[in-house]
N, CA, C and O atoms as a GROMACS GRO file, in nm:
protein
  376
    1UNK      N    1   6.451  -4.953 -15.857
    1UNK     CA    2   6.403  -4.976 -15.722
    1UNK      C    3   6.261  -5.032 -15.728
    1UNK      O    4   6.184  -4.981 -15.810
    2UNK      N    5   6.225  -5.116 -15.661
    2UNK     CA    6   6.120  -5.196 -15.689
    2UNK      C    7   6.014  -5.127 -15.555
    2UNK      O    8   6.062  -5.088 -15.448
    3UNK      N    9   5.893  -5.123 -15.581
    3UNK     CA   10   5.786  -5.062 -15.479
    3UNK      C   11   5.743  -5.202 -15.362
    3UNK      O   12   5.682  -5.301 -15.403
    4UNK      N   13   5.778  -5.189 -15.247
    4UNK     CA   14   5.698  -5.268 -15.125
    4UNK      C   15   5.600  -5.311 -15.184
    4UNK      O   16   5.556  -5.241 -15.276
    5UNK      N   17   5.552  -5.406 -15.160
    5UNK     CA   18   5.381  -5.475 -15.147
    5UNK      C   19   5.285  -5.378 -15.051
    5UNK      O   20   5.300  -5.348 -14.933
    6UNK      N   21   5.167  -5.337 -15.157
    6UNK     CA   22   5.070  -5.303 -15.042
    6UNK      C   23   5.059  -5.401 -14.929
    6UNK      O   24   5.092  -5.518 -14.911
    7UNK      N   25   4.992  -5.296 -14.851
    7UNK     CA   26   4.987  -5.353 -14.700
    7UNK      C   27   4.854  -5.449 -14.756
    7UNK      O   28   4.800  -5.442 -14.867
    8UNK      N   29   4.823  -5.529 -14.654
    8UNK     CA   30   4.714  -5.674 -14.684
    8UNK      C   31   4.657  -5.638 -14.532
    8UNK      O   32   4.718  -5.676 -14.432
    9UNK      N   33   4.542  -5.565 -14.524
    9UNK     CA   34   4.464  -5.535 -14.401
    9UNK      C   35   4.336  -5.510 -14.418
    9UNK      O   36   4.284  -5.481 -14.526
   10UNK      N   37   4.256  -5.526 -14.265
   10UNK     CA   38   4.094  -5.470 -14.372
   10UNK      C   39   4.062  -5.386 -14.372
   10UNK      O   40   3.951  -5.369 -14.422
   11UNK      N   41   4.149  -5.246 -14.303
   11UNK     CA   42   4.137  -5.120 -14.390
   11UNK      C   43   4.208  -5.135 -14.526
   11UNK      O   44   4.169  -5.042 -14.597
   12UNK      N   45   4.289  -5.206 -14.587
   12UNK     CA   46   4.320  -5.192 -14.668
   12UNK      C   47   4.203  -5.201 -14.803
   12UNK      O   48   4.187  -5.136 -14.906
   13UNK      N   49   4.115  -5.355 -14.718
   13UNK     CA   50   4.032  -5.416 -14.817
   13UNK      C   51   3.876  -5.298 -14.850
   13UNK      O   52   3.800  -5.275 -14.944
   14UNK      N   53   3.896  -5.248 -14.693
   14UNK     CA   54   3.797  -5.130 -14.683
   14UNK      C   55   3.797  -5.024 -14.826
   14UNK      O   56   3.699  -4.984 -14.890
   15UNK      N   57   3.950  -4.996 -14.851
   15UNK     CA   58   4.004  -4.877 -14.934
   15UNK      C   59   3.969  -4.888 -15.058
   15UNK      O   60   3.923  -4.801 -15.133
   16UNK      N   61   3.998  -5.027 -15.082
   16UNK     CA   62   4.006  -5.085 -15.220
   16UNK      C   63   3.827  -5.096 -15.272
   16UNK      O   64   3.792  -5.046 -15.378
   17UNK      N   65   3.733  -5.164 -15.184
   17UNK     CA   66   3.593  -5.124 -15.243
   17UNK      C   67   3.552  -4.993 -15.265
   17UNK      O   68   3.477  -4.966 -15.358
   18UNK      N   69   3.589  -4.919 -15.196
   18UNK     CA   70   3.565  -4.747 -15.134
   18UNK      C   71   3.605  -4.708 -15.292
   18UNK      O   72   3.521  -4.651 -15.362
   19UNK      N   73   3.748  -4.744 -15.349
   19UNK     CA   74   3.782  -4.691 -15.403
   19UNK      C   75   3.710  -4.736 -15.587
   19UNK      O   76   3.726  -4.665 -15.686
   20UNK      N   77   3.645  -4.853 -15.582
   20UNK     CA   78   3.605  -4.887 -15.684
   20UNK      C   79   3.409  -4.810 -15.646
   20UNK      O   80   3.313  -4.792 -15.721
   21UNK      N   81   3.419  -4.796 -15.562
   21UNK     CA   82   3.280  -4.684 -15.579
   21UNK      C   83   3.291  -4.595 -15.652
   21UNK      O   84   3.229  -4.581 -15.757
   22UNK      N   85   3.432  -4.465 -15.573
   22UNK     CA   86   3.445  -4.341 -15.610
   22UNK      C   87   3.439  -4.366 -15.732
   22UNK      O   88   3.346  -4.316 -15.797
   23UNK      N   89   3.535  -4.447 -15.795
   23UNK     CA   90   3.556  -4.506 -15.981
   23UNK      C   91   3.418  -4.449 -16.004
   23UNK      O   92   3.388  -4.333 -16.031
   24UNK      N   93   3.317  -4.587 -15.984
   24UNK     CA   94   3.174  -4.570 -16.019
   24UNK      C   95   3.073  -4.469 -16.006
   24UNK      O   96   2.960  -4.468 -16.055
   25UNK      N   97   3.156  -4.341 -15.897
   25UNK     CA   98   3.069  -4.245 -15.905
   25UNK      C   99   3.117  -4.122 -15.963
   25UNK      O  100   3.067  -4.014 -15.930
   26UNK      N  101   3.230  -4.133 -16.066
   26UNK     CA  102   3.296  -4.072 -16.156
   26UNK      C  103   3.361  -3.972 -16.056
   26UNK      O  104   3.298  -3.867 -16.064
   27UNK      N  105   3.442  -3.965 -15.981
   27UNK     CA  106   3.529  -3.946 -15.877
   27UNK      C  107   3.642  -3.971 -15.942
   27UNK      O  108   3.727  -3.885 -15.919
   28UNK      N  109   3.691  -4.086 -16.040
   28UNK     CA  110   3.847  -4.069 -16.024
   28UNK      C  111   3.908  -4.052 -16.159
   28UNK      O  112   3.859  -4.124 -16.246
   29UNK      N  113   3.989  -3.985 -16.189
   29UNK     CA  114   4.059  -3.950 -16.299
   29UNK      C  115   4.109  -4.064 -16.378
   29UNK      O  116   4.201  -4.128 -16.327
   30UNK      N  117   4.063  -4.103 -16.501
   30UNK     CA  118   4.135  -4.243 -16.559
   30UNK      C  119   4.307  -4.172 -16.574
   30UNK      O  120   4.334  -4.066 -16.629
   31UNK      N  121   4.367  -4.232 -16.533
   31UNK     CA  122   4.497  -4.196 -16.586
   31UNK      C  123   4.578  -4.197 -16.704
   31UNK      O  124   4.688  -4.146 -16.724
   32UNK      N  125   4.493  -4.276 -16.790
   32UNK     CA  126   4.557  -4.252 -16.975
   32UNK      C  127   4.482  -4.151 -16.995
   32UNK      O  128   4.522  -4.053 -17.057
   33UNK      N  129   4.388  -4.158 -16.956
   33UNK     CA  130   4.300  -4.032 -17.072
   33UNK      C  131   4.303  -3.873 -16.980
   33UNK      O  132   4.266  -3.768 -17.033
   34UNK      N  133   4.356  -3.883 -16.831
   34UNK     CA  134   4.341  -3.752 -16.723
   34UNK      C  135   4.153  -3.716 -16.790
   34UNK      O  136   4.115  -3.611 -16.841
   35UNK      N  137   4.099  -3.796 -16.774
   35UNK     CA  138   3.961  -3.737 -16.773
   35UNK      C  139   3.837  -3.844 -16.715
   35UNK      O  140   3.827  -3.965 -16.736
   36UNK      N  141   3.759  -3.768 -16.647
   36UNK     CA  142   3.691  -3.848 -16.533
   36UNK      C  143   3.608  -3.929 -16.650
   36UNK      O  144   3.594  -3.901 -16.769
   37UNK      N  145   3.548  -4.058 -16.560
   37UNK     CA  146   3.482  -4.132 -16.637
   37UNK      C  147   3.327  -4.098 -16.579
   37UNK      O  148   3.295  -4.056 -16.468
   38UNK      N  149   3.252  -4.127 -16.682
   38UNK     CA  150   3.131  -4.066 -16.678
   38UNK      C  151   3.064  -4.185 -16.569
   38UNK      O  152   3.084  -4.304 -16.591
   39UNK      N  153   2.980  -4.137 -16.447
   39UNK     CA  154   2.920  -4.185 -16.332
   39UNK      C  155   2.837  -4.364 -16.393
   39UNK      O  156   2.813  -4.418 -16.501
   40UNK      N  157   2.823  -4.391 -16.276
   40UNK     CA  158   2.771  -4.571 -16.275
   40UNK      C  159   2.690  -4.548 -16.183
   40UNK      O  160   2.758  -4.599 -16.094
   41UNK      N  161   2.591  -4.509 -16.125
   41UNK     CA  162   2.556  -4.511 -15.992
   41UNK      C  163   2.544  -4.648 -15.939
   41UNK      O  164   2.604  -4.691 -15.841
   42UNK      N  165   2.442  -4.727 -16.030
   42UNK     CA  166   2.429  -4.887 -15.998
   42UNK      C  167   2.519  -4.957 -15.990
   42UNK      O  168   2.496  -5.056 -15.920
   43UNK      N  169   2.648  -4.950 -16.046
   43UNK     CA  170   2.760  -4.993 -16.003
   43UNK      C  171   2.826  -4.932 -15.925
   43UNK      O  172   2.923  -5.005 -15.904
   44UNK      N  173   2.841  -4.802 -15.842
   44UNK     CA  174   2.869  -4.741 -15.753
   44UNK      C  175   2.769  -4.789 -15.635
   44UNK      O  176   2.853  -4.784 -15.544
   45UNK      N  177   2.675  -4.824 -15.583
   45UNK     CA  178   2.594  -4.857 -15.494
   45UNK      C  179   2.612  -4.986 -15.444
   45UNK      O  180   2.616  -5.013 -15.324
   46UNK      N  181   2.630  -5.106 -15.585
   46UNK     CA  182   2.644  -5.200 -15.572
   46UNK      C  183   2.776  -5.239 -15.497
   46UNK      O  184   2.785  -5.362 -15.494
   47UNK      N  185   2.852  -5.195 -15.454
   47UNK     CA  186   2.994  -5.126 -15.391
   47UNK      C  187   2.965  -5.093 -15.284
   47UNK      O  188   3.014  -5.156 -15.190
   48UNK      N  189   2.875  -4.982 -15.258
   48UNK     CA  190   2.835  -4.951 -15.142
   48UNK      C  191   2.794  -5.057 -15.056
   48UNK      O  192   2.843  -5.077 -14.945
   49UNK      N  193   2.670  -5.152 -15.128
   49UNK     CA  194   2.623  -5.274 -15.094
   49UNK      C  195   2.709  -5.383 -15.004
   49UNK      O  196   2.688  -5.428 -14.891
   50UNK      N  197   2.825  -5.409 -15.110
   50UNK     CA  198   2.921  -5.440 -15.040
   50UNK      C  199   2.999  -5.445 -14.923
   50UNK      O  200   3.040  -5.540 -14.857
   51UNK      N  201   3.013  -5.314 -14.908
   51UNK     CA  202   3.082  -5.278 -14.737
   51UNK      C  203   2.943  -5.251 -14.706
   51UNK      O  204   2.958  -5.227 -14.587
   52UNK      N  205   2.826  -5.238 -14.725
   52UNK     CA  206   2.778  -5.256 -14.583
   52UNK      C  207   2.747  -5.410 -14.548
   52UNK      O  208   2.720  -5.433 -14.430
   53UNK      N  209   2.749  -5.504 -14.625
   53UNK     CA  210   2.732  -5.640 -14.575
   53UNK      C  211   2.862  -5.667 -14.503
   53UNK      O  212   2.858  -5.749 -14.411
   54UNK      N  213   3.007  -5.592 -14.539
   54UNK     CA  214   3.118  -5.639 -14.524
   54UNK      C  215   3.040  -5.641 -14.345
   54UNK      O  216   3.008  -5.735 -14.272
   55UNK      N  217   3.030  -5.441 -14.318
   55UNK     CA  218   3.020  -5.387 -14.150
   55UNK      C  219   2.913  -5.549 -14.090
   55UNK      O  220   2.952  -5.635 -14.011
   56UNK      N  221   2.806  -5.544 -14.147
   56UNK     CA  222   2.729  -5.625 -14.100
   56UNK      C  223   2.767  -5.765 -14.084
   56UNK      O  224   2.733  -5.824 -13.982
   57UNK      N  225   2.854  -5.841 -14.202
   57UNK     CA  226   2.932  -5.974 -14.136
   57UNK      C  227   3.034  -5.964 -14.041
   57UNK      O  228   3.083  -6.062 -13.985
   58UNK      N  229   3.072  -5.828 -14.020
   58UNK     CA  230   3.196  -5.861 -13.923
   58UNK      C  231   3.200  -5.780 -13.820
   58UNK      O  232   3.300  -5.729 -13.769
   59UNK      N  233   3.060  -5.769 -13.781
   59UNK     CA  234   2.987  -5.687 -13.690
   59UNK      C  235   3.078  -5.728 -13.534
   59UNK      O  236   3.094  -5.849 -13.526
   60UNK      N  237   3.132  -5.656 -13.424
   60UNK     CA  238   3.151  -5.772 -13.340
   60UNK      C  239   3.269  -5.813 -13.337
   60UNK      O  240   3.296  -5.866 -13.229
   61UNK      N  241   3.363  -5.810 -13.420
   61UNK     CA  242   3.484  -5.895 -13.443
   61UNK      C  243   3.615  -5.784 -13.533
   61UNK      O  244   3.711  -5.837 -13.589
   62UNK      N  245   3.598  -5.632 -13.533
   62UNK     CA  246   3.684  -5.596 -13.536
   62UNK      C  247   3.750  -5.471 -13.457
   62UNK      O  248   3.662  -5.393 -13.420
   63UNK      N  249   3.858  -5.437 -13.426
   63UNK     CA  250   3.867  -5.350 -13.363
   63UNK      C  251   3.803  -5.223 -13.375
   63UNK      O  252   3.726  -5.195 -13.467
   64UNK      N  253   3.845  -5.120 -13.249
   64UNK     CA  254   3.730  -5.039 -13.235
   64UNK      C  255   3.797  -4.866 -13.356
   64UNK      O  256   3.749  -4.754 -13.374
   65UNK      N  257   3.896  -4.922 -13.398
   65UNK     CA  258   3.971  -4.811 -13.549
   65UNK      C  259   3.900  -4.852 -13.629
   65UNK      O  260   3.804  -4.788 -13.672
   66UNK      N  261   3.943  -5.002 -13.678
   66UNK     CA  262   3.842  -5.076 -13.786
   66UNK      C  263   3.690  -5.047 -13.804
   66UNK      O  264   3.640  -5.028 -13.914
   67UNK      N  265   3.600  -5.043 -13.653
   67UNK     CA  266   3.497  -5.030 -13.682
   67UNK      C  267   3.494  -4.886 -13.742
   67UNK      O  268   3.445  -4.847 -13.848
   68UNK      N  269   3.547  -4.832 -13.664
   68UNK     CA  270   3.540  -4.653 -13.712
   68UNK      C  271   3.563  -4.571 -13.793
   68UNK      O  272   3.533  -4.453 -13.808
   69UNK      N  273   3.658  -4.695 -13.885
   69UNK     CA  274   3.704  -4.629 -14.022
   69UNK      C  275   3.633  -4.673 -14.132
   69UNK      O  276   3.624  -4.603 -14.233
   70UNK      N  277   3.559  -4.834 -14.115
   70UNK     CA  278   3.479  -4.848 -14.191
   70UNK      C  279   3.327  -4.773 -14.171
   70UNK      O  280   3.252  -4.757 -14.267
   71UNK      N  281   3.292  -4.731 -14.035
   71UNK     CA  282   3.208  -4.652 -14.050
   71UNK      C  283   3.191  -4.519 -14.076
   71UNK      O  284   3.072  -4.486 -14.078
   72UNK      N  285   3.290  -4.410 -14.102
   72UNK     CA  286   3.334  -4.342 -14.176
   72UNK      C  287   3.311  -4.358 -14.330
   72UNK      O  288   3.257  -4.265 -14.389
   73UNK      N  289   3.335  -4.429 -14.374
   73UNK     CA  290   3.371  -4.481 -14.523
   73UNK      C  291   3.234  -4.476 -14.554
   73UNK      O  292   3.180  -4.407 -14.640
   74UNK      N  293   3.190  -4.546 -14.486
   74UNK     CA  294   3.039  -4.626 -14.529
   74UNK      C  295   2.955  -4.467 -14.521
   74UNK      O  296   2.909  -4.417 -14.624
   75UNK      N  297   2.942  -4.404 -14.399
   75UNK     CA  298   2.884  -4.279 -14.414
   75UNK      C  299   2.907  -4.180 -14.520
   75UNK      O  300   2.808  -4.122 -14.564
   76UNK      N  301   3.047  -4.148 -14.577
   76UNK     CA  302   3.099  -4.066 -14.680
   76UNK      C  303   3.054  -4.114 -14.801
   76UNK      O  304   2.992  -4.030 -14.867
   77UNK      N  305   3.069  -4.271 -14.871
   77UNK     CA  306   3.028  -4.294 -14.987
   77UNK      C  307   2.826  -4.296 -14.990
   77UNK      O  308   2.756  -4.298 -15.092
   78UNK      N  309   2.788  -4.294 -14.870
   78UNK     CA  310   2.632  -4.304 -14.864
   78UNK      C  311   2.568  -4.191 -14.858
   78UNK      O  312   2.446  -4.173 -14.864
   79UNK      N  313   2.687  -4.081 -14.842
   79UNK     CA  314   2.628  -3.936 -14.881
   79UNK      C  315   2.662  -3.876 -15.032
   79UNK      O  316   2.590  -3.804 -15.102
   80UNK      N  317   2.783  -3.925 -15.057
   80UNK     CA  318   2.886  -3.919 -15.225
   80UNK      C  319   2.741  -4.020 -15.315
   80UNK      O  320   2.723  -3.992 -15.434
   81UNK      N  321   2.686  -4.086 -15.276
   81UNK     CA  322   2.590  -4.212 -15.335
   81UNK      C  323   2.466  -4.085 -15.401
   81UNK      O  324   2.441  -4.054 -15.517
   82UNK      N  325   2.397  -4.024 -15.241
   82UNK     CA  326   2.303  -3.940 -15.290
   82UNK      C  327   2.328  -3.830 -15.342
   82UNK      O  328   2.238  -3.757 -15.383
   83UNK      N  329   2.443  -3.803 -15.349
   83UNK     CA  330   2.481  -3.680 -15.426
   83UNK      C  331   2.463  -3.695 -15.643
   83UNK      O  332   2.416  -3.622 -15.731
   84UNK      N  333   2.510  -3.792 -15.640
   84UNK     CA  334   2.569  -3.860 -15.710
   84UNK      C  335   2.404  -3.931 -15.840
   84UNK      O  336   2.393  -3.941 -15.962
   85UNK      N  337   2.327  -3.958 -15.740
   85UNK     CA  338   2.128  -3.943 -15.761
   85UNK      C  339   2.048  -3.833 -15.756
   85UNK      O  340   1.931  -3.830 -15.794
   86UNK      N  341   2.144  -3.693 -15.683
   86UNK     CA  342   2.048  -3.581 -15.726
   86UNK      C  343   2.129  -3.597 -15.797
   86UNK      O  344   2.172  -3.705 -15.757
   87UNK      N  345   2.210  -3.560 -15.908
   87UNK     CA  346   2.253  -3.510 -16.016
   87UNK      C  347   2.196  -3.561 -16.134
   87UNK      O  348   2.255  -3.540 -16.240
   88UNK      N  349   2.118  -3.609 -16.133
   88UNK     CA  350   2.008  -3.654 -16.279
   88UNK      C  351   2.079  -3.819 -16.307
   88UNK      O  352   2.083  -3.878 -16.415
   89UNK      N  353   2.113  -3.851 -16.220
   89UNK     CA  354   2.136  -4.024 -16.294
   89UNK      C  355   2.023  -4.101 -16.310
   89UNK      O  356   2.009  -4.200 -16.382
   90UNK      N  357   1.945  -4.049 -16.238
   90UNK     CA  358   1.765  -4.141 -16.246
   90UNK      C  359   1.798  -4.238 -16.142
   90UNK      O  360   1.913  -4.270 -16.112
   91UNK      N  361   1.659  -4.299 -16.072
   91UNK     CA  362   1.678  -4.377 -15.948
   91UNK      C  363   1.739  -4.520 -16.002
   91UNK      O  364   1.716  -4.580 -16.107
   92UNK      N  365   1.840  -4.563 -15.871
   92UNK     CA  366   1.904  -4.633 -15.868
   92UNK      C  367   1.869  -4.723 -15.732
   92UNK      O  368   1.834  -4.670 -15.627
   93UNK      N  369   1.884  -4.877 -15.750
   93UNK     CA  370   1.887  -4.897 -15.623
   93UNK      C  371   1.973  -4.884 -15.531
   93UNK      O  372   2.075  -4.829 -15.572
   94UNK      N  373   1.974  -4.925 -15.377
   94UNK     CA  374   2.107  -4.949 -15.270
   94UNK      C  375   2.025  -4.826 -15.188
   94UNK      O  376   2.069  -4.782 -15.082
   0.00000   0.00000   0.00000
């Protein structure tokens, strides 16, 4: 049985940066090894960076879920961000 195509939306596209943060902020379990990968913050931020230019280019022009889920997102990884900088990673930008 073959799996559907992910859905192609911009919560979808929302999910998919979100989800290469968590990666970067050692959040997700590699699945060969079942063991977290050790934190990126600067590459976790730089992510962050990302969706917030995404909110800011498409300020205006998406619905009012869209706005709310990317602003959600954006709030959760920008608190997961400073969490992530007290824990001794040393300052990072974003």
């Amino acid at each position: 049985m073959t799996t559907p195509p992910p859905e192609i939306s911009f919560n979808a596209l929302v999910v998919s940066l979100a989800t290469s943060a968590a990666v970067h902020f050692g959040d997700v379990v590699d699945p060969a090894t079942g063991r977290r990968l050790p934190p990126n913050p600067a590459a976790g931020g730089n992510m962050l960076d990302l969706l917030a230019v995404l909110a800011e280019k498409t300020r205006g022009n998406l619905t009012p879920d869209e706005e709310r889920f990317l602003s959600r997102v954006l709030q959760e990884l920008r608190m997961r961000f400073a969490e992530v900088r007290r824990e001794g990673s040393g300052p990072v930008s974003s």
